[in-house]
N, C-alpha and C positions, 0 to 999 in steps of 0.2 A: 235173142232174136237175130235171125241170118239177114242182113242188108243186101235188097235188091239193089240192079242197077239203078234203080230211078230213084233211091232214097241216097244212094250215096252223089248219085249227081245233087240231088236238092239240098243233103246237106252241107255239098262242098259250096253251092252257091251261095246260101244262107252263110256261111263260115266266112266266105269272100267279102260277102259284104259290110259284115259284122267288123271284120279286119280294117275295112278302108274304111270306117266313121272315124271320125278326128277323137284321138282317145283325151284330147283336155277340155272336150265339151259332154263327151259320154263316159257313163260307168256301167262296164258290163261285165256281169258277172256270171259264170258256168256252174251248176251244180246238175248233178244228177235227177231225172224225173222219179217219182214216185211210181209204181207200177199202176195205180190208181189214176192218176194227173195223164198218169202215159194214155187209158184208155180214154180219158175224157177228150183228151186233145184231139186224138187219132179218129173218136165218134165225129166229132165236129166236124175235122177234115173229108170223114167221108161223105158225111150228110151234104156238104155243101158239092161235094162230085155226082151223089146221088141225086141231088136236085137238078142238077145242070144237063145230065143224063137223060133223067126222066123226062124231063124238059124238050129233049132233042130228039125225042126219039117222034115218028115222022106222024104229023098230025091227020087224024082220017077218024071215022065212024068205030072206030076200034081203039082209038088212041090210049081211051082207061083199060081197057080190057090186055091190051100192050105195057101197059104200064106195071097192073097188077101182075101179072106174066115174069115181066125181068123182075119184079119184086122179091116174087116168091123163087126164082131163081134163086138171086143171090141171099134168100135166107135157108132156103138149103146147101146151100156152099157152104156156107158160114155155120149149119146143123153141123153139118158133115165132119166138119174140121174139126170141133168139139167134142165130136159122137155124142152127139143130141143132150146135150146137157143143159137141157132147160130155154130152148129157144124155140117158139112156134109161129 
């Protein structure tokens, strides 16, 4: 997977912080994600932007009908990328 700029900003953050915990109080350890774990984590991630999104988007007499709308947007993005393999 090609890292955009915003994952490598987040991960240098994450790395930053990780660095400055006092290493005689914590134990931390790097291992590789599972391809599996990788998609569970990254679902999470999105769901919680997708909820904040939806959330934000401007409230009015249309607001679900607004919602359903970028929904289904971004589940044809995400067809697309796939070429339709198994996502409706």
């Amino acid at each position: 997977m090609i890292e955009g700029v915003y994952e490598q900003l987040i991960n240098q953050l994450i790395s930053d912080e990780i660095e400055s915990l006092p290493h005689d109080q914590y134990y931390i350890e790097s291992v590789p994600l599972k391809r599996k774990d990788a998609a569970l984590f990254l679902a999470q991630y999105f769901s919680k932007i997708l909820q904040t999104t939806l959330g934000l988007l401007k409230e009015d007499k249309d607001s679900a009908a607004n919602q359903i709308e970028l929904a289904n947007k971004l589940i044809q993005l995400l067809s697309s990328e796939i070429k339709n393999q198994g996502i409706e």
